[in-house]
MDAnalysis code that builds the backbone (N, CA, C; Angstrom):
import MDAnalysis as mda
import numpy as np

u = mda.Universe.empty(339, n_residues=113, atom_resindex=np.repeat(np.arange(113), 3), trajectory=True)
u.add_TopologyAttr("name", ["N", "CA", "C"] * 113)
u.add_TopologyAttr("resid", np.arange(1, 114))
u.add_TopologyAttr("resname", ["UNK", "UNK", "UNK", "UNK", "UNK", "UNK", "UNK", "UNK", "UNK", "UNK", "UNK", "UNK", "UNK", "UNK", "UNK", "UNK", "UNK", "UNK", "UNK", "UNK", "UNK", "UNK", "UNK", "UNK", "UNK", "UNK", "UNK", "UNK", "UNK", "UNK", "UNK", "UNK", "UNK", "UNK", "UNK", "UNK", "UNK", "UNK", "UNK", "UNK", "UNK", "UNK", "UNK", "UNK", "UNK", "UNK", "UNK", "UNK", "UNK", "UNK", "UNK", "UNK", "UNK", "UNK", "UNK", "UNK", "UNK", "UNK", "UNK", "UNK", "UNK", "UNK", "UNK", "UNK", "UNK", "UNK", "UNK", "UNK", "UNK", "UNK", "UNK", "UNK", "UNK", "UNK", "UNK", "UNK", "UNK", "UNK", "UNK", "UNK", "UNK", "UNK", "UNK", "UNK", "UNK", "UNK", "UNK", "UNK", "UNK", "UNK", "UNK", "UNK", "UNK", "UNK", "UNK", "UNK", "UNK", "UNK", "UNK", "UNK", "UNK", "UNK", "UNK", "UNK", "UNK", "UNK", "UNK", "UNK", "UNK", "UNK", "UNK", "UNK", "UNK"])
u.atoms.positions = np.array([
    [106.383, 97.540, 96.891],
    [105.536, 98.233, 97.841],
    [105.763, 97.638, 99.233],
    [105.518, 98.441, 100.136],
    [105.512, 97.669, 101.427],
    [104.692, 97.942, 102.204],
    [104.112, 96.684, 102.341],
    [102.913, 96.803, 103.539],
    [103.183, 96.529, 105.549],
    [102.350, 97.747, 105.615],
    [103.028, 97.429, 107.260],
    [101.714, 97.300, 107.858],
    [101.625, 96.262, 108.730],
    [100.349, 95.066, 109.393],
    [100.598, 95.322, 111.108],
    [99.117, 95.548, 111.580],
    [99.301, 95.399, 113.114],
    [98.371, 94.136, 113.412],
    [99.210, 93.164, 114.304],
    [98.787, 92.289, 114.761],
    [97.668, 92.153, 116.161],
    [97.780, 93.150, 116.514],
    [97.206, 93.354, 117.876],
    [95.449, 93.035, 117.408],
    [95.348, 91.949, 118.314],
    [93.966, 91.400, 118.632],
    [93.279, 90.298, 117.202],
    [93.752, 90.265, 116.025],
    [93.833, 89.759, 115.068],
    [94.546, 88.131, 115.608],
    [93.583, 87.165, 114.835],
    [93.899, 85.907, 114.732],
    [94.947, 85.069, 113.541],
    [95.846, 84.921, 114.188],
    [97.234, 84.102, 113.695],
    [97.222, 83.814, 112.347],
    [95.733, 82.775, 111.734],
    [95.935, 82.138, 110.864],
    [95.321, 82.879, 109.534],
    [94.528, 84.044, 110.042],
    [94.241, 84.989, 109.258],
    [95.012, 85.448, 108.981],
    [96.140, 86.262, 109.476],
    [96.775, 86.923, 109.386],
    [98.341, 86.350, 108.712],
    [98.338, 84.912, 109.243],
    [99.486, 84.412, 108.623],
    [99.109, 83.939, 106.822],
    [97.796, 83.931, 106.881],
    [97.344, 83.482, 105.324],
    [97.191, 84.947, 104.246],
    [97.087, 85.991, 104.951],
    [96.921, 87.133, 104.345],
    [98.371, 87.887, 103.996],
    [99.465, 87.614, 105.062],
    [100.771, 87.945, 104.546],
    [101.576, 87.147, 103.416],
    [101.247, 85.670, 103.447],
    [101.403, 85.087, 102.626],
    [100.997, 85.361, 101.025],
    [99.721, 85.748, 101.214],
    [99.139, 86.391, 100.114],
    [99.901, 87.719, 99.107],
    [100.244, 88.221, 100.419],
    [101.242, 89.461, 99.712],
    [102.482, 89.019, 99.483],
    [103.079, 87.964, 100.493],
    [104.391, 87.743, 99.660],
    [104.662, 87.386, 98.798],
    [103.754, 86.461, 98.262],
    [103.843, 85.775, 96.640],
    [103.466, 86.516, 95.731],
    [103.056, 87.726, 96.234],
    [102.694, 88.952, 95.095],
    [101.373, 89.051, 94.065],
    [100.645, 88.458, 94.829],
    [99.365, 87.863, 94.042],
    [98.205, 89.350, 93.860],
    [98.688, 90.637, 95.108],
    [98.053, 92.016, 95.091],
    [98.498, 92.550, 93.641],
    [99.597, 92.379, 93.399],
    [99.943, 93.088, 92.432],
    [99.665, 92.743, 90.511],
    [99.568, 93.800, 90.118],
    [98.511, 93.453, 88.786],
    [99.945, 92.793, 87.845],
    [100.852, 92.475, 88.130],
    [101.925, 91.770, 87.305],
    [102.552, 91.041, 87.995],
    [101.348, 90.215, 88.495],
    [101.501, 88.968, 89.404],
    [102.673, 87.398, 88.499],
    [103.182, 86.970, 88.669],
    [103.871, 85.958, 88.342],
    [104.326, 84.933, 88.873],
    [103.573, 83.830, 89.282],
    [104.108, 82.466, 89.956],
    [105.558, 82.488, 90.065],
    [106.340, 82.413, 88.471],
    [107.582, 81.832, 89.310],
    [108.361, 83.344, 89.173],
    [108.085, 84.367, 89.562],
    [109.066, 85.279, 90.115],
    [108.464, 85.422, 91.729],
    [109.471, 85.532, 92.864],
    [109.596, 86.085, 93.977],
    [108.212, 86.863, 94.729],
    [108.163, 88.146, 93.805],
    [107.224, 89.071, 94.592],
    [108.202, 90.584, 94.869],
    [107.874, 91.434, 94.721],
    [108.227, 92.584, 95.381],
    [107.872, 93.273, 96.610],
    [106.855, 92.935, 96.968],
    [106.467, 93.217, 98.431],
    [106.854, 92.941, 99.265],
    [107.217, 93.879, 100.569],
    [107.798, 93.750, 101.684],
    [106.754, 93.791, 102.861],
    [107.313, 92.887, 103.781],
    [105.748, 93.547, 105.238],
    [106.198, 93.643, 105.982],
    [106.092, 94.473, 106.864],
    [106.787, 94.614, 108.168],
    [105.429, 94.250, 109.223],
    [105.740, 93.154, 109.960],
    [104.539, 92.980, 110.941],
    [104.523, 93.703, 112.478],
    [103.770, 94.541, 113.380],
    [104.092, 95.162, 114.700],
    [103.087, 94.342, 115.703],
    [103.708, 94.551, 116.697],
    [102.920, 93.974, 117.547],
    [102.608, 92.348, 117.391],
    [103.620, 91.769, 117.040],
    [103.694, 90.255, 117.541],
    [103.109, 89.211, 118.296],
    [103.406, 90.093, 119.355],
    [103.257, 89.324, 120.937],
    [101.951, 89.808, 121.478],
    [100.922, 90.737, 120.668],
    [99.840, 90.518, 120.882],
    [98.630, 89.821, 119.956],
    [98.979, 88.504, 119.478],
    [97.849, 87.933, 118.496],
    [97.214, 87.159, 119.189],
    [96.366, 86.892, 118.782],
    [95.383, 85.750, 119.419],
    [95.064, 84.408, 118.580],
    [94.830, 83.699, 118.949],
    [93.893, 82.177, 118.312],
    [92.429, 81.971, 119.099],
    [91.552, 81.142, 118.256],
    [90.613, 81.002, 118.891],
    [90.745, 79.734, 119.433],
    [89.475, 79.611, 120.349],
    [89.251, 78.123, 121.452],
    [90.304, 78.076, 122.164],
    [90.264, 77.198, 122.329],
    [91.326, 76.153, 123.080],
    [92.633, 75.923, 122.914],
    [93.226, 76.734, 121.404],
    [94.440, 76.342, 121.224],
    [95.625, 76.976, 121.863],
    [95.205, 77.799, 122.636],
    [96.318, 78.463, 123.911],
    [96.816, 77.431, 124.234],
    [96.355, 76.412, 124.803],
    [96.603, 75.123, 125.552],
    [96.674, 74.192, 124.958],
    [96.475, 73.471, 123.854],
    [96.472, 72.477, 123.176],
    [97.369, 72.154, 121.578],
    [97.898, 73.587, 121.068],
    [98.734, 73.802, 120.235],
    [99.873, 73.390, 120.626],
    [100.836, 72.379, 120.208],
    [102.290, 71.844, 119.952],
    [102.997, 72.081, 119.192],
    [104.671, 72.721, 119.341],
    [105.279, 73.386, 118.274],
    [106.490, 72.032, 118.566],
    [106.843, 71.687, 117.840],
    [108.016, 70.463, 117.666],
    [109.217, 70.951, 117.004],
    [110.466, 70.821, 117.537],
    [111.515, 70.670, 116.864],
    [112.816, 70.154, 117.142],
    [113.532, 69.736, 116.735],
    [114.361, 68.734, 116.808],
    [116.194, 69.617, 117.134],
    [116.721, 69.156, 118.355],
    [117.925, 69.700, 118.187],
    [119.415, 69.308, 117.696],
    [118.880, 68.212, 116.830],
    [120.179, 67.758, 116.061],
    [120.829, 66.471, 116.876],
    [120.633, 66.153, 118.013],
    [120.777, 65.184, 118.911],
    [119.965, 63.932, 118.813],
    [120.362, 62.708, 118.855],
    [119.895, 61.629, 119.055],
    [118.420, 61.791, 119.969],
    [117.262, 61.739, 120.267],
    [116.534, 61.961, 121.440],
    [115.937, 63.064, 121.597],
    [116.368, 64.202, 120.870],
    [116.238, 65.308, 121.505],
    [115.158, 66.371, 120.438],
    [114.012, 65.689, 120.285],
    [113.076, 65.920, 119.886],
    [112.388, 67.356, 121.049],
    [112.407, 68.366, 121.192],
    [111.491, 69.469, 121.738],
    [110.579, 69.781, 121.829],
    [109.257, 69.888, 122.566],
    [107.933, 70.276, 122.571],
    [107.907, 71.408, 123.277],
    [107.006, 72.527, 122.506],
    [106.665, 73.269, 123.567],
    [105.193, 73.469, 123.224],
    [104.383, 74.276, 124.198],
    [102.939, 74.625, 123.668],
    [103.149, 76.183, 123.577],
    [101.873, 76.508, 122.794],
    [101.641, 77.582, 121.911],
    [101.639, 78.366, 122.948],
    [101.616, 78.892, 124.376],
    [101.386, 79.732, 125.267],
    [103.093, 79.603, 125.786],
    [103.729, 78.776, 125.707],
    [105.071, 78.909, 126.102],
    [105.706, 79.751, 124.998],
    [105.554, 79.380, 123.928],
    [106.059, 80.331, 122.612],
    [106.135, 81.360, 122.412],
    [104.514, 81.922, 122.994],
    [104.421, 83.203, 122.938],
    [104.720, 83.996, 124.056],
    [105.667, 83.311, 125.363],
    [106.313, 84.267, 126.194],
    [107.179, 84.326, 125.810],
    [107.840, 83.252, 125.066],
    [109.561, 83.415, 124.659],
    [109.568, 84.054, 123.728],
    [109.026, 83.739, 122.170],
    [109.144, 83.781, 121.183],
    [108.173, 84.328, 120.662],
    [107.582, 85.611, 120.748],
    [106.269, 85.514, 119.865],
    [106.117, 85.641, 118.438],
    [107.333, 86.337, 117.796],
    [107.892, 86.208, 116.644],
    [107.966, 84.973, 115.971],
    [108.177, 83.922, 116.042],
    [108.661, 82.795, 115.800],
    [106.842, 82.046, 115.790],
    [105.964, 82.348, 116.048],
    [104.980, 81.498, 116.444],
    [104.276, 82.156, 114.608],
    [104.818, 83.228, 114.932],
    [104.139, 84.049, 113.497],
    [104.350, 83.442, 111.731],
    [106.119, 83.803, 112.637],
    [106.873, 83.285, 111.088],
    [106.561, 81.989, 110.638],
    [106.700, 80.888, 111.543],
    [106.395, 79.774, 111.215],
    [104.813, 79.334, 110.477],
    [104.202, 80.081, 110.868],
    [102.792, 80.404, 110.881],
    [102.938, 80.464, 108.488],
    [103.025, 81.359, 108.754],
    [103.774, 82.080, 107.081],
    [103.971, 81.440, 106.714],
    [105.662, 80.787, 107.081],
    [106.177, 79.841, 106.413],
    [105.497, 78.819, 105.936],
    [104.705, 78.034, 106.678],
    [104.349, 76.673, 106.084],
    [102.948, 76.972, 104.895],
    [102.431, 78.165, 105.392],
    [101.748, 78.764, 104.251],
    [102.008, 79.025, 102.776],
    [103.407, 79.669, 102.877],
    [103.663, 79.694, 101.398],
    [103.875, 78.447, 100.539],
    [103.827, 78.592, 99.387],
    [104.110, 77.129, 98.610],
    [105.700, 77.057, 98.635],
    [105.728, 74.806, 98.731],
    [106.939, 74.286, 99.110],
    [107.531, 74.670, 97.590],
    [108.798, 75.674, 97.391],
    [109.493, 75.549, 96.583],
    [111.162, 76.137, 96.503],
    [111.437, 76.654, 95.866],
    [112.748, 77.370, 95.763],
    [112.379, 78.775, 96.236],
    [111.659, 79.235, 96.330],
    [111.278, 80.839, 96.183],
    [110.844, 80.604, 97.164],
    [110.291, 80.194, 98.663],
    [109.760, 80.328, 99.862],
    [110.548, 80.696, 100.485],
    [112.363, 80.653, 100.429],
    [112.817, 81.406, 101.474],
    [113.386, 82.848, 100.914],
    [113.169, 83.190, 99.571],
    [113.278, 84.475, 98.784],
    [112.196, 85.148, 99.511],
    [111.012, 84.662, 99.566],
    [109.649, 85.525, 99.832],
    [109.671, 86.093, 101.530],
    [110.235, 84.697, 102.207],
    [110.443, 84.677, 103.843],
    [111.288, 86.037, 104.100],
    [112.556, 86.437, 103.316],
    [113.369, 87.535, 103.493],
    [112.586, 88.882, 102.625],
    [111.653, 88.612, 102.932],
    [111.360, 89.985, 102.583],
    [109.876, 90.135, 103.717],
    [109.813, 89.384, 104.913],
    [109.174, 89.594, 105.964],
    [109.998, 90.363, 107.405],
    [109.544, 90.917, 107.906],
    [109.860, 91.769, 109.174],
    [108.822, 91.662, 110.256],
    [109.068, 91.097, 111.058],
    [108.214, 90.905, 112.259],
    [108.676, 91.554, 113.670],
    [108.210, 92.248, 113.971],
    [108.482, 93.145, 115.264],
    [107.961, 92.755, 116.740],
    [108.502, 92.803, 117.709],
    [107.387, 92.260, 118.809],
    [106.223, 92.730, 118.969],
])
């Protein structure tokens, strides 16, 4: 099945915990831990989600570019001019459970700006 999600005005972690939900296939009545999932989501509207409080400004995304030193920071309001996609996925990602099947489940996400 595939579910298609609008992000517009909806909060991140809701929304990143509720796709998660469908990717592991837990909607479906022949639910199974260690198979994949059949569900697909296509997410729209990206680049308009929100968080609450303060974390416009106070959210840190870290990553490393393979270089000695070269550890990267950006904040959550820089992300979402560059990248608003990426603020999402990651969002997901660390949601689903750490296993073999998290990047099976990840390819069957679609995120749109």
């Amino acid at each position: 099945m595939e579910y298609i999600l609008d992000a517009k005005n909806k909060k991140l972690g809701r929304l990143a915990s509720e796709v998660a939900h469908i990717l592991q296939g837990k909607k479906n009545p022949d639910y199974n831990p260690r198979n994949p999932g059949k569900d697909h989501v296509i997410i729209k509207n990206a680049a308009l989600i929100e968080v609450s409080g303060n974390k416009a400004n106070q959210k840190v995304y870290h990553y490393h570019t393979g270089y000695m030193g070269h550890l990267r920071t950006r904040k959550f309001k820089q992300m979402m001019e560059k990248q608003p996609e990426k603020v999402l996925e990651w969002a997901i990602y660390n949601m689903l459970p750490k296993n073999f099947l998290r990047q099976k489940r990840m390819n069957m996400l679609k995120i749109e700006r």
